[in-house]
C-alpha positions as CSV (number, residue, x, y, z in Angstrom):
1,X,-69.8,-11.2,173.2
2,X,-72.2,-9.3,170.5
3,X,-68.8,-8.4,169.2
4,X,-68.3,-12.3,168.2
5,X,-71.7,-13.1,167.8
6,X,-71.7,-10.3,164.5
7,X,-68.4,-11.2,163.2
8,X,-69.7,-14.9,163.2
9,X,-73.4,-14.2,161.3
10,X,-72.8,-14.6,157.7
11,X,-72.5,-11.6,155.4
12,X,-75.9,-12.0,153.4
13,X,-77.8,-12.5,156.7
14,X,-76.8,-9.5,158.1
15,X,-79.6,-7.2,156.9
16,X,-81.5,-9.9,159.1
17,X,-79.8,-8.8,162.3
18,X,-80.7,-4.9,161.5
19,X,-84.1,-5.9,161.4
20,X,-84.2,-8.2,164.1
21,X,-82.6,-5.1,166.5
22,X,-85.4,-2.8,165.8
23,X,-88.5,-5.7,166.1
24,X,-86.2,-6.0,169.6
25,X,-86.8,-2.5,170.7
26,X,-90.5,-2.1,168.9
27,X,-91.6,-5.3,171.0
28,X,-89.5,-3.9,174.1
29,X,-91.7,0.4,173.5
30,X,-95.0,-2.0,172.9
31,X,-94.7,-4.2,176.2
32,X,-93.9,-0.8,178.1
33,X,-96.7,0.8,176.8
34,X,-98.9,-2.0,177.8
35,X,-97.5,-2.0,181.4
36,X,-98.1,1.7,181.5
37,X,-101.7,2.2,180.0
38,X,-102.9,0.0,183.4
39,X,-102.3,3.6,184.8
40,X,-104.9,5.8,182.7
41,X,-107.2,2.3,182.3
42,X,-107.7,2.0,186.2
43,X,-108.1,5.3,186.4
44,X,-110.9,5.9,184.0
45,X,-112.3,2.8,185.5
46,X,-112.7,3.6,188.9
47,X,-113.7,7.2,188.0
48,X,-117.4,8.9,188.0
49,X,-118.1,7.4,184.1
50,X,-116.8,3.9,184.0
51,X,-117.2,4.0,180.3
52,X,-114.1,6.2,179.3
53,X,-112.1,2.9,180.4
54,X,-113.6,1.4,177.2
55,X,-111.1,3.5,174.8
56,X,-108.2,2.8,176.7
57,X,-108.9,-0.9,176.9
58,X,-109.2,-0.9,173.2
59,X,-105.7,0.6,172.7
60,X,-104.0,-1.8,175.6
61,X,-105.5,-4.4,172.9
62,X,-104.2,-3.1,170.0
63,X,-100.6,-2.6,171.9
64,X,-100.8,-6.3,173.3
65,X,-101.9,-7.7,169.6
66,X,-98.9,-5.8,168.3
67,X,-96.7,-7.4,170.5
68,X,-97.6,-10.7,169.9
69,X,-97.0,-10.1,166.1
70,X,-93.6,-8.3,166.6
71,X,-92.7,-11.1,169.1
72,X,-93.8,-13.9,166.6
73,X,-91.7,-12.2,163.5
74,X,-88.8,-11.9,166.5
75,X,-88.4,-15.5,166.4
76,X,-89.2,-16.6,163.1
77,X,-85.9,-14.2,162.5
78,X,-83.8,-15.7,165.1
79,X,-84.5,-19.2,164.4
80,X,-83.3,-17.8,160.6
81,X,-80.5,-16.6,161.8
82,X,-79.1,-19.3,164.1
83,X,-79.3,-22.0,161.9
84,X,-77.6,-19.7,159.1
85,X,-75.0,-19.2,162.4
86,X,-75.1,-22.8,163.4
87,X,-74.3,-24.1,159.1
88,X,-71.9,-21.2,158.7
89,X,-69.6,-21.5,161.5
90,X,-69.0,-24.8,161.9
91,X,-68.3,-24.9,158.3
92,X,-65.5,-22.5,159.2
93,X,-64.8,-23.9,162.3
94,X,-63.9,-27.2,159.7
95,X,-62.3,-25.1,157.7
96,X,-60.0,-23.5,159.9
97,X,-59.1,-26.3,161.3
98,X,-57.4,-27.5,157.9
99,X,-55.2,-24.6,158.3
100,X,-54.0,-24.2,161.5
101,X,-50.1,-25.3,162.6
102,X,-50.3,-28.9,163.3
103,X,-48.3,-27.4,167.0
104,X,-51.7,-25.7,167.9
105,X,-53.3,-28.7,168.3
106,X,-52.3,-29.0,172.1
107,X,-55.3,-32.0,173.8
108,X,-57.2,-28.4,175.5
109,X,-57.6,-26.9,172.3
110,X,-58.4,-30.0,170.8
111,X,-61.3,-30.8,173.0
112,X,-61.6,-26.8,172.6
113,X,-62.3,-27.3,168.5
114,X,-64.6,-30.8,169.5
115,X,-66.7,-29.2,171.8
116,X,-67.2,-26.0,168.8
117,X,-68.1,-28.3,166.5
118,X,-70.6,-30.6,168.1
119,X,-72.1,-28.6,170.6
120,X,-71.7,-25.2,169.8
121,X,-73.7,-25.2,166.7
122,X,-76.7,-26.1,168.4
123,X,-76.0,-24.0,171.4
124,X,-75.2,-21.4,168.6
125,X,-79.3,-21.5,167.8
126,X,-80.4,-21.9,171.7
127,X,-78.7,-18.2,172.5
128,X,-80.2,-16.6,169.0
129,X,-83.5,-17.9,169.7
130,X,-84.0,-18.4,173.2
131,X,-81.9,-15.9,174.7
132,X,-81.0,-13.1,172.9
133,X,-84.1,-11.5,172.8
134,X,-85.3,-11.8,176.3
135,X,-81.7,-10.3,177.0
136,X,-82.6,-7.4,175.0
137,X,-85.7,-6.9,176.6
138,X,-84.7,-7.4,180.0
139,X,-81.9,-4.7,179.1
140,X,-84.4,-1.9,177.4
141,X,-87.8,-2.9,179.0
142,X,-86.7,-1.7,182.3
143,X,-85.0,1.8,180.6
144,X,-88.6,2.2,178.5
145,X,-90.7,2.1,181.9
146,X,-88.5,4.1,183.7
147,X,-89.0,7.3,180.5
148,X,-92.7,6.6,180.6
149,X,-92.8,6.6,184.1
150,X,-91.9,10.4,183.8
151,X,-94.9,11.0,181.7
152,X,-96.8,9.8,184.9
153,X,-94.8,11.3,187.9
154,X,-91.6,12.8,187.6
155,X,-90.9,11.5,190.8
156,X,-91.6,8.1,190.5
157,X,-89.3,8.3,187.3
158,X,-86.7,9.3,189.6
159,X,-86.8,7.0,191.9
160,X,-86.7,4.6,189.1
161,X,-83.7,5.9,187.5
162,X,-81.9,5.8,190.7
163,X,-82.3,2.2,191.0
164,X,-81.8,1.2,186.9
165,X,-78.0,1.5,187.6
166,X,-77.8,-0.1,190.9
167,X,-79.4,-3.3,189.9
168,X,-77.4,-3.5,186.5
169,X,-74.4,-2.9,188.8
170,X,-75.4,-5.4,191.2
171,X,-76.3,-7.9,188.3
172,X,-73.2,-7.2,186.2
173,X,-70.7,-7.7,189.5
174,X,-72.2,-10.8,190.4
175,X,-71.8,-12.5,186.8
176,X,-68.4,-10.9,187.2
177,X,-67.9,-12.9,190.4
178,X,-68.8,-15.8,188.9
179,X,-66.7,-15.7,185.6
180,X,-63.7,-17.0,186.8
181,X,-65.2,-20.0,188.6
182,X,-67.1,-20.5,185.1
183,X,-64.2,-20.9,182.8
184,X,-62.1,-23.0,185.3
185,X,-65.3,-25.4,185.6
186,X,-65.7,-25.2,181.6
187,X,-61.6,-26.0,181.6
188,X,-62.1,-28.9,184.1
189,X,-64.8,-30.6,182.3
190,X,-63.0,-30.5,179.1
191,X,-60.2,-32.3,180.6
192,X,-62.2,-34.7,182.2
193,X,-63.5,-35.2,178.8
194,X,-60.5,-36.4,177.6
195,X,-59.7,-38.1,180.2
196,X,-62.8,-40.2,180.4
197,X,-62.5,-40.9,176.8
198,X,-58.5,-41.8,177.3
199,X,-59.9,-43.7,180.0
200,X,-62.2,-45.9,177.6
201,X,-59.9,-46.8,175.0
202,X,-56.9,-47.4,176.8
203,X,-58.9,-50.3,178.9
204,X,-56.9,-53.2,177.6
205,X,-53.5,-51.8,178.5
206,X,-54.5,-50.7,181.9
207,X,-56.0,-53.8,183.1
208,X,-52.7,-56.1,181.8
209,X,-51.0,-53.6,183.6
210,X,-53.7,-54.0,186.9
211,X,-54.2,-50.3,186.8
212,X,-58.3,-50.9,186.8
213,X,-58.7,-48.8,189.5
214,X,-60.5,-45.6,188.3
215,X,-59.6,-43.5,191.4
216,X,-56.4,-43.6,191.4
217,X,-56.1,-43.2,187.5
218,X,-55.7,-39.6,185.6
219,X,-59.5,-40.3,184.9
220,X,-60.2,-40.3,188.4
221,X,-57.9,-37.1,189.3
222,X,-60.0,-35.8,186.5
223,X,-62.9,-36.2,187.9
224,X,-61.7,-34.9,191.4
225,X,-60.9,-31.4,189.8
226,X,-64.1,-31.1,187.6
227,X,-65.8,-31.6,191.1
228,X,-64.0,-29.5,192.6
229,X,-64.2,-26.7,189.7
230,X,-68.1,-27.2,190.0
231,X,-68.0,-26.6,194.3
232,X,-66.3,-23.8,193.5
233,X,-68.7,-22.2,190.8
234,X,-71.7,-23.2,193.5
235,X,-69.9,-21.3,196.2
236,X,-68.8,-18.2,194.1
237,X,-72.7,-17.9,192.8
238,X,-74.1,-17.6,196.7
239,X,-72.3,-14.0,197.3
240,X,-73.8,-12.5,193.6
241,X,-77.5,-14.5,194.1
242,X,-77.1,-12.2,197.9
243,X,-76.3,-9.0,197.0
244,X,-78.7,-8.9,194.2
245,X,-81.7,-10.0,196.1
246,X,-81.0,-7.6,198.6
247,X,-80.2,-4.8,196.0
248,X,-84.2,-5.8,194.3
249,X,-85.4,-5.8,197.8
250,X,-84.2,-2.2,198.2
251,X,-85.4,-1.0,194.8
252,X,-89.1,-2.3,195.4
253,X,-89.2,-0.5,199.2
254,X,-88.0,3.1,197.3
255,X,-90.4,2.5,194.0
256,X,-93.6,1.1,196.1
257,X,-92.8,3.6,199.1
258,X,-92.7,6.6,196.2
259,X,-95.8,5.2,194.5
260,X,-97.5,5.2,198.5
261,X,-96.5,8.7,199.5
262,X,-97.6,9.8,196.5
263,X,-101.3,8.6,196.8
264,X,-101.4,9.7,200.6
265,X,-100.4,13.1,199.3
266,X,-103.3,13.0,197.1
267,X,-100.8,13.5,194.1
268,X,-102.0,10.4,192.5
269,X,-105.1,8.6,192.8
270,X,-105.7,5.3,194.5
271,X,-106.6,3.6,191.6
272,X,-103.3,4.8,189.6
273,X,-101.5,3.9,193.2
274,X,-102.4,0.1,192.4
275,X,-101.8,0.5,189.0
276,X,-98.4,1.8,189.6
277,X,-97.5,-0.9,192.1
278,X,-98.0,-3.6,189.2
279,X,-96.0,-1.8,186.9
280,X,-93.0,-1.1,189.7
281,X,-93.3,-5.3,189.9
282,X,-93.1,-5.3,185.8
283,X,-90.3,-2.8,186.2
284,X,-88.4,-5.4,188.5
285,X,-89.2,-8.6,186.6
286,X,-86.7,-8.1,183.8
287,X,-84.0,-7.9,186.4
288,X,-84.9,-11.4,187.9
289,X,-85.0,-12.9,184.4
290,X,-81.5,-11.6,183.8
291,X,-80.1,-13.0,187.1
292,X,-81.7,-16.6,185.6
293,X,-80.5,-16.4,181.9
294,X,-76.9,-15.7,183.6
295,X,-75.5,-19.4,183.6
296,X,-76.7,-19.5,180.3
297,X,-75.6,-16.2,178.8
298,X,-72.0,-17.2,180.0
299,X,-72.2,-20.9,178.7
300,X,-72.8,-18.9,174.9
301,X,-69.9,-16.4,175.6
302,X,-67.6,-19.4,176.0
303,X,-69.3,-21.1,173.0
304,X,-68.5,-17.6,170.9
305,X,-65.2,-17.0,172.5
306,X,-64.1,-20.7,171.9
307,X,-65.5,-20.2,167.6
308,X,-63.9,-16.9,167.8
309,X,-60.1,-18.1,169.2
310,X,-60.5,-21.1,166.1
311,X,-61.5,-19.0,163.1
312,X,-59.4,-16.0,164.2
313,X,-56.1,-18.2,164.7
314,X,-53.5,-17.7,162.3
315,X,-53.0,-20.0,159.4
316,X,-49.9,-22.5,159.3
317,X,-49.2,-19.7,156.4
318,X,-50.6,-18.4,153.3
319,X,-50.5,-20.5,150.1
320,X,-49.9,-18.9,146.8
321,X,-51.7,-19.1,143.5
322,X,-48.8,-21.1,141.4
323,X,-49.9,-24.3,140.2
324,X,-47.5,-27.3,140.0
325,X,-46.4,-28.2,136.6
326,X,-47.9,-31.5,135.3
327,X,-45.3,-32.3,133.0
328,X,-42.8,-34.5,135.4
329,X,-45.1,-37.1,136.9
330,X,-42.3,-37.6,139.2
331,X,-40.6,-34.5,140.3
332,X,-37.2,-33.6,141.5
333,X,-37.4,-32.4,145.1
334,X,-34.8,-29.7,146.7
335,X,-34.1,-28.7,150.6
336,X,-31.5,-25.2,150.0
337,X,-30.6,-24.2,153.8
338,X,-34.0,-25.1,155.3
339,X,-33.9,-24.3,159.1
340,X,-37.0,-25.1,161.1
341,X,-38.2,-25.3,164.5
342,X,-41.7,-25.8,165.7
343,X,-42.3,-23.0,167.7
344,X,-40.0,-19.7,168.5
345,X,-39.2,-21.0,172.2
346,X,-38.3,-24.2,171.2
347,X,-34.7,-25.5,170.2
348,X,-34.4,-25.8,166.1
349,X,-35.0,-29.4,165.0
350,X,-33.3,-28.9,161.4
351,X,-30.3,-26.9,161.2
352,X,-29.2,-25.9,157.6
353,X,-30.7,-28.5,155.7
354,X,-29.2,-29.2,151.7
355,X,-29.6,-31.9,149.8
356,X,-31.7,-33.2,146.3
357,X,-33.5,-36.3,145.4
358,X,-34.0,-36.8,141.9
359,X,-36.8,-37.3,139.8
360,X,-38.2,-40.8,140.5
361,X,-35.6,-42.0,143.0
362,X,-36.4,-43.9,146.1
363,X,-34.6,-42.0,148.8
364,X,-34.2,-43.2,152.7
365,X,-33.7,-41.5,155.5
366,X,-32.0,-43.0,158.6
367,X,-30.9,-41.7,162.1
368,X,-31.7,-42.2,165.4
369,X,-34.9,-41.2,167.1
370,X,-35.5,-37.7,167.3
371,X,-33.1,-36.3,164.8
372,X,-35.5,-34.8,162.9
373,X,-36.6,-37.9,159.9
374,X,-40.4,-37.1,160.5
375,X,-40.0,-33.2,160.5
376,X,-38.1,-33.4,156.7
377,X,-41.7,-35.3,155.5
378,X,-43.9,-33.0,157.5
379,X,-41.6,-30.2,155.5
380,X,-42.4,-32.1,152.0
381,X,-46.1,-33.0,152.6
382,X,-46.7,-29.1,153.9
383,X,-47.7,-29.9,157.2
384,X,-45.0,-27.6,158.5
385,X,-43.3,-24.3,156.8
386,X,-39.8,-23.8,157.4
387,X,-38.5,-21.3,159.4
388,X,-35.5,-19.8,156.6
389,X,-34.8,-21.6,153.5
390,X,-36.6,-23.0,150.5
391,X,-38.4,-26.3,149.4
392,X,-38.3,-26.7,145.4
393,X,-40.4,-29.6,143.6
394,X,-39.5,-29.1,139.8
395,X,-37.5,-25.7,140.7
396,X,-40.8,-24.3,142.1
397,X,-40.8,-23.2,146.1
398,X,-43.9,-25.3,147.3
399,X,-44.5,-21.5,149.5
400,X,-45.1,-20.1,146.2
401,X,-48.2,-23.5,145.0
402,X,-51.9,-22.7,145.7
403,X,-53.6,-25.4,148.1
404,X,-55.1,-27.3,145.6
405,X,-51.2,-28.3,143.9
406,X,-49.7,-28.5,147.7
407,X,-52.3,-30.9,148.5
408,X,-52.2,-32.7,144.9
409,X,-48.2,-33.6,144.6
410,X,-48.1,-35.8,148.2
411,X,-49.6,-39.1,149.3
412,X,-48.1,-39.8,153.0
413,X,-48.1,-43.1,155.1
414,X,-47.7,-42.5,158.9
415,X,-46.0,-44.3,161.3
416,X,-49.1,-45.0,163.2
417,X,-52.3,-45.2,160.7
418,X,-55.7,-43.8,161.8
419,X,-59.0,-45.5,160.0
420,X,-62.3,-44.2,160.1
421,X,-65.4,-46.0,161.7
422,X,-66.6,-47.6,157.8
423,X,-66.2,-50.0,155.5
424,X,-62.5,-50.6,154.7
425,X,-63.3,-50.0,150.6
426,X,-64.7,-46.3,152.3
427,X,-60.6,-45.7,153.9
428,X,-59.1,-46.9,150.8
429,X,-60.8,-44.3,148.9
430,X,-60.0,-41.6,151.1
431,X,-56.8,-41.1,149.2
432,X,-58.9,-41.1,145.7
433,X,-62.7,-40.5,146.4
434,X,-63.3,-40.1,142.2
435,X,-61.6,-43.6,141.8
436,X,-62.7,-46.0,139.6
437,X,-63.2,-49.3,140.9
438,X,-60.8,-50.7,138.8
439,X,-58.1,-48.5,140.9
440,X,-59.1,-49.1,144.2
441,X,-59.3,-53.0,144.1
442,X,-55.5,-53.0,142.2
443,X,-54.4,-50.9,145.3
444,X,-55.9,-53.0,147.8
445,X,-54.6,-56.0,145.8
446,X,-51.2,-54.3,145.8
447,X,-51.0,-53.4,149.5
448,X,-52.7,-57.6,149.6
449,X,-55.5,-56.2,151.4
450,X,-57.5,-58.2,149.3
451,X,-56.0,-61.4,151.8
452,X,-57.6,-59.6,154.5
453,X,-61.0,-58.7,152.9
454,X,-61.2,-62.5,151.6
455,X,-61.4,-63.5,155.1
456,X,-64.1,-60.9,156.4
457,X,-67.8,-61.4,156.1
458,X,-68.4,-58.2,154.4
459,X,-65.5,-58.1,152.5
460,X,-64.8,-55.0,151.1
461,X,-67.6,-53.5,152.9
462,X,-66.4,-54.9,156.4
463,X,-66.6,-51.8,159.1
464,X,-63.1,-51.5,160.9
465,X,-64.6,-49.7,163.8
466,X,-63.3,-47.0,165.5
467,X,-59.6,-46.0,164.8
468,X,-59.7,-49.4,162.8
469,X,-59.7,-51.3,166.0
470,X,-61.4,-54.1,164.3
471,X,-58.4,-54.8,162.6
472,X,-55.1,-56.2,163.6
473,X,-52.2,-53.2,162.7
474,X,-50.6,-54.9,160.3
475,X,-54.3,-54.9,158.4
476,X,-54.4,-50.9,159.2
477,X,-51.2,-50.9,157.7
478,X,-52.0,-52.1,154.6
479,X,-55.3,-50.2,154.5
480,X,-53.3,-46.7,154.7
481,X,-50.5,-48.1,152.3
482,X,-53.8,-49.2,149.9
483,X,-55.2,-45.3,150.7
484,X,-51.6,-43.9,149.7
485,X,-51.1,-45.9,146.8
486,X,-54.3,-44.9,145.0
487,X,-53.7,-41.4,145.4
488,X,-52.1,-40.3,141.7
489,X,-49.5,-38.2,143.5
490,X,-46.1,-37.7,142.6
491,X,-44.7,-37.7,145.3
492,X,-44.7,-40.5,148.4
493,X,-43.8,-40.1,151.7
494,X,-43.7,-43.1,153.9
495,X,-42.8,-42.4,157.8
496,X,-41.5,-45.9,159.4
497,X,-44.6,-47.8,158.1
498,X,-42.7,-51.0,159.1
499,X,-41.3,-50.3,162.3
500,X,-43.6,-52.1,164.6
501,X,-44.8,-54.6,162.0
502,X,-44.5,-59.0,161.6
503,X,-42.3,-60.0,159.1
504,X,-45.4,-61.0,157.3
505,X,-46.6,-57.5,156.9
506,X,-43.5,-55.6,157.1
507,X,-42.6,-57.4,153.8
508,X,-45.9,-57.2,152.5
509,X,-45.8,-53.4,152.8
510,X,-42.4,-53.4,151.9
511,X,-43.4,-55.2,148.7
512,X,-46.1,-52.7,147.9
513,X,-44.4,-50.1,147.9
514,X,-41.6,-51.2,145.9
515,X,-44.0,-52.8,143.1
516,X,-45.9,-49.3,142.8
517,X,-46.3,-49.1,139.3
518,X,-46.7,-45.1,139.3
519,X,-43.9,-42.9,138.3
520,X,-42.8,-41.2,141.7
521,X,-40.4,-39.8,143.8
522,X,-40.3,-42.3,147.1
523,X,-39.1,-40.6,150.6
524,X,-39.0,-43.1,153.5
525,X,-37.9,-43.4,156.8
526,X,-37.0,-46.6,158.0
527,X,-34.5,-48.6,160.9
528,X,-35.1,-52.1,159.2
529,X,-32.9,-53.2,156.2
530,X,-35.6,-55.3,154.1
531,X,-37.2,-51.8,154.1
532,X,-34.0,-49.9,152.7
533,X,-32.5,-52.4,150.7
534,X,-33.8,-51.0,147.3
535,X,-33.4,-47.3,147.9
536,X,-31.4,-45.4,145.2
537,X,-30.2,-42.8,147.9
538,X,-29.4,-42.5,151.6
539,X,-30.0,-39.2,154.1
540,X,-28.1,-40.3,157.9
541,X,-29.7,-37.4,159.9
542,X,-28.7,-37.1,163.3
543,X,-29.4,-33.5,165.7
544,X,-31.1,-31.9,162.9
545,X,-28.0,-32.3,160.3
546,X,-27.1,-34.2,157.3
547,X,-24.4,-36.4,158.7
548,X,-23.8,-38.7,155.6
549,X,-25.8,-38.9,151.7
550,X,-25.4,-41.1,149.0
551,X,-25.7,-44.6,147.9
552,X,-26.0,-47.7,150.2
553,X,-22.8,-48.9,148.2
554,X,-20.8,-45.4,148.6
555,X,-21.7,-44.8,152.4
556,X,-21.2,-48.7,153.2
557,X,-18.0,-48.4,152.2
558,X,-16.9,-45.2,154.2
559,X,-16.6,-47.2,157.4
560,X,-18.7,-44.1,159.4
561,X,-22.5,-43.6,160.7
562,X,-24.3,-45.2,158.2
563,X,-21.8,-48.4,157.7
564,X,-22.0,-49.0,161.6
565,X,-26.1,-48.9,161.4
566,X,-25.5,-51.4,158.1
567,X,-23.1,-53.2,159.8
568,X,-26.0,-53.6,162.9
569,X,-28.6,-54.5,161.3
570,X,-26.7,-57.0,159.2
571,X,-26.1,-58.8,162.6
572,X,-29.7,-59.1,164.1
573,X,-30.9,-60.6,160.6
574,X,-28.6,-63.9,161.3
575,X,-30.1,-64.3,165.4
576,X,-31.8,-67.3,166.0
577,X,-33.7,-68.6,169.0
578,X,-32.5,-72.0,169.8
579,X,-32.6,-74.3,173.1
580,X,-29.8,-75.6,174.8
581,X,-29.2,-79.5,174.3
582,X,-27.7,-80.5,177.8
C-alpha cells in the first residue's frame, strides 16, 4: 500500500514525504521518552530528597512540548500532502480514463473509476492525515519502548521483545483473515450501486412492464448479496478481534508479571514498579489503536489499489507526434487490410478490410446488425486501433497523428446521444467550446433545434436534465447532430442517427446533415432509404467483410445484397394503414 501511496504523491511534493517520515519517527523517540522518564521521575520522587524530581520533570516538559510541536508540523504536512494527493490523482484518474480501450470499461470497473474519482480523493486526505501517522506510531512507538526499556532492565526489554512480534503477528493475521471478506463486501456494494442506480432510471419501463417489485428485481438480488458480503465480513472479524485480545491479554501477564518479580526481588524499586506498569499499558496501547484503524487502513488500500489498477492500465495505444495536414479541409480516407477484433479471445469483427472514400464524398455503409458498421467508425474516430493494417486520412496512418490532430479531424453522432445535466446552448457547444455565437445558433438552426428552444421557457438556456431526459429523443437527436455540426472537423461520422426516430425528426436530421455547408468527408450508417438516398458511395458489410461497394446506381443494378435491401426498403415506403369497408 505505501508502495501506491508514493507512486501516487506528486513529484515536487516528495521532499514533503522525506520530511514528514523523520517528524514521524522524532514524534514517535519523543513520546517514548516521555513514557520512559515516569521511571527516573517517580523514582527521584519517592526518594529521601523529593527535590531531584524537579529536573526530571522539567525535561519530561520539554520532551512533551516537543511533541506537540513535531505533532502539529506532522499534520500541517499531511493535510499538504493529501490535498496535493487528492488534486493530483484524480486529475490523472480523468486523465487516464481518456485513454483507456473503450473494452475496459466493463460496469465493475466502471463503478471501479466512479467510486476513485468521487470518493477516493477525499478518502485520499482522511488516510494522509488521520491515519497515516498514528500508523506509524503505533508501528515504531511500541519498538522505541521496547529499546529503552533495556536501558532500564534488560529483562523487562526481553520480555517485551518477545511479545513485539507476537502481537504484530496476531494483528497482521487477523487483518489477513478479514481481507478477503473486505474486497467481496467492497465488490458487492459496488454492484449494488449500479444496480440501485439502474434501478432508478429504468422505473418507467419496469412498471409498464409490472416488474415494481424491488425484491424480486436485479436491485433486490443486489441487495441480498451486499447483505450477505457484509454478514460475512462481521463473521470473519469475530475470530481476528479473539485471538488478538487474547494474544494482548498474554503480553500484559508476562510484561506486568516481569515488572512484579522484579520489584519483589528488590531489583527495582516500588516506585519504578508503578512507573513501569504504566509504561507496559503505554507499550500495549498502540497495539489496540492498530486493531481499531484496521477497517479503515483496508478501506484506503482498496482506494490506492483501485487509483493504482486506473493510472497503471495500459493506454488504447500510444499516439504519435505527426500533425494532420490543414491543407484538404476534407480529406481522403483509406482502410488497406485492416483486421480488428476487440480483444485477443474474442472472434475478429473485421476481416481484411480495403476500400477508399474520397475527399468530400458522402459514403454509407449498410448491412445487417452486427457485421461490423459501428466498429469501421469507432476505427475512423480512434476509439479503437486495429489489430493489422493501416488507416490513412490524406496518405497519413492516423497511428502515426499526435492526440491533438486525432481528436481534431472527427465529429461523431451516435446511435443513442448522451446530454449533459445543463442548458442545451451548454451541449451544443461541447463540440466547439471557443464558438462564436454566431456558430452555435446556425448549428442549432441547422439541426432546427431552434423549433425546440422556441417552445421552452428558457430557451436556449433550458436544462435537459440528466441524460437529456427532459427532452423527447428526437430533440436529443438534434442537440448531438447541433454538437457535431459545429465542430470544424473534417471528417463526420454519423452511426444510425435515424434509426429509431419519427419521420419528422429522421428527416429533419437527415436534412441537416445533408445541408452542412462545411467541406467534409460524410461516413454514415444507416437501414432507412431517405437517410441514404444522397450518398455518393455504398459499403454492404456483412461478417466483418466488404460484400459489395460502389454507387447506389452500380450496386442497384447488380441484382445482389445491396439491390435486395433497396428493393426492401422500396416496398415498406408504399405501406399504408387502412380499415376495411365491409
Amino acid at each position: 500500500m505505501l508502495t501506491h501511496l508514493i507512486r501516487l504523491i506528486p513529484p515536487a511534493h516528495r521532499n514533503s514525504l522525506y520530511t514528514y517520515s523523520a517528524l514521524s519517527v522524532l514524534s514517535v523517540v519523543l513520546r517514548a521518552a516521555g513514557c520512559l522518564l515516569l521511571v527516573p521521575l517517580l523514582g527521584a520522587l519517592f526518594s529521601a530528597t523529593p527535590t531531584h524530581a524537579l529536573p526530571w520533570l522539567a525535561v519530561l516538559t520539554a520532551v512533551t512540548i516537543g511533541g506537540w510541536i513535531v505533532d502539529t508540523a506532522l499534520a500541517r504536512i499531511g493535510y499538504r500532502i493529501g490535498f496535493a494527493l487528492l488534486n493530483d490523482s484524480q486529475h490523472q484518474v480523468a486523465d487516464r480514463l481518456t485513454h483507456i480501450p473503450l473494452s475496459w470499461f466493463t460496469a465493475e470497473r466502471t463503478a471501479m473509476a466512479r467510486q476513485a474519482i468521487s470518493s477516493g480523493g477525499p478518502d485520499l486526505v482522511g488516510f494522509i492525515a488521520n491515519l497515516l501517522t498514528p500508523m506509524i506510531g503505533a508501528v515504531l512507538l511500541p519498538a522505541a519502548i521496547t529499546i529503552g526499556l533495556f536501558f532500564i532492565s534488560w529483562k523487562l526489554g526481553v520480555a517485551a521483545l518477545i511479545t513485539l512480534p507476537l502481537l504484530l503477528g496476531t494483528l497482521l493475521a487477523s487483518i489477513r483473515i478479514v481481507r478477503t471478506a473486505d474486497e467481496a463486501d467492497t465488490k458487492a456494494h459496488s454492484a449494488l450501486t449500479e444496480r440501485i442506480l439502474e434501478f432508478a432510471r429504468t422505473q418507467a419501463a419496469l412498471r409498464a412492464s409490472r416488474r415494481v417489485n424491488p425484491a424480486r428485481s436485479q436491485a433486490g438480488q443486489a441487495v441480498a448479496t451486499a447483505r450477505g458480503a457484509t454478514m460475512r465480513l462481521l463473521l470473519f472479524q469475530i475470530p481476528g478481534q479473539l485471538l488478538f485480545s487474547i494474544v494482548s491479554q498474554i503480553a500484559l501477564i508476562l510484561l506486568a508479571g516481569t515488572a512484579t518479580v522484579l520489584a519483589v526481588r528488590g531489583e527495582i524499586g516500588a516506585p519504578e514498579a508503578v512507573a513501569l506498569m504504566v509504561i507496559v499499558v503505554r507499550f500495549l496501547e498502540p497495539f489496540t489503536v492498530l486493531a481499531g484503524l484496521g477497517g479503515a487502513v483496508e478501506n484506503s488500500r482498496g482506494v490506492f489499489e483501485r487509483l493504482n489498477t486506473i493510472i497503471t492500465t495500459d493506454a488504447a495505444d500510444q499516439p504519435g507526434d505527426a500533425v494532420a495536414s490543414a491543407h484538404t479541409p476534407a480529406p481522403r480516407i483509406e482502410f488497406r487490410n485492416v483486421t480488428f477484433r476487440y480483444d485477443s479471445t474474442s472472434e475478429h469483427v473485421l476481416n481484411d478490410i480495403n476500400f477508399i472514400l474520397e475527399p468530400g464524398s458522402t459514403t454509407a455503409i449498410v448491412g445487417p446488425s452486427g457485421s461490423g458498421k459501428s466498429t469501421i467508425l469507432a476505427l475512423i474516430a480512434g476509439l479503437q486501433q486495429p489489430e493489422s493494417g493501416q488507416i490513412l486520412i490524406d496518405g497519413t496512418d492516423v497511428a502515426t497523428l499526435d492526440t491533438a490532430s486525432r481528436r481534431a479531424l472527427v465529429s461523431m453522432v451516435f446511435q443513442h446521444p448522451y446530454l449533459f445535466d445543463g442548458p442545451i446552448r451548454d451541449n451544443v457547444l461541447v463540440g466547439h467550446p471557443t464558438a462564436a455565437d454566431q456558430e452555435a445558433r446556425g448549428a442549432m438552426a441547422l439541426a432546427r433545434v431552434d423549433e425546440i428552444i422556441e417552445r421552452l421557457p428558457d430557451a436556449e438556456q433550458s436544462r435537459v436534465g440528466e441524460a437529456g431526459t427532459a427532452l423527447s429523443g428526437g430533440e436529443r437527436q438534434r442537440v448531438s447532430i447541433a454538437r457535431a455540426l459545429i465542430k470544424p472537423a473534417p471528417v463526420l461520422l454519423i452511426d444510425e442517427a435515424t434509426s429509431a426516430l419519427d419521420t419528422e425528426n429522421e428527416t429533419a436530421i437527415t436534412d441537416a446533415i445533408n445541408n452542412d455547408p462545411r467541406p467534409r468527408t460524410k461516413i454514415m450508417i444507416a437501414h432507412r432509404l431517405n437517410a441514404i438516398r444522397n450518398a455518393d458511395h455504398v459499403l454492404f458489410i456483412d461478417n466483418g467483410h466488404i460484400i459489395e461497394q460502389g454507387s447506389i446506381t452500380q450496386l442497384s443494378s447488380l441484382a445482389g445484397r445491396f439491390s435486395e435491401f433497396w428493393r426492401q426498403q422500396e416496398s415498406t415506403t408504399g405501406w399504408r394503414i387502412t380499415t376495411n369497408a365491409n
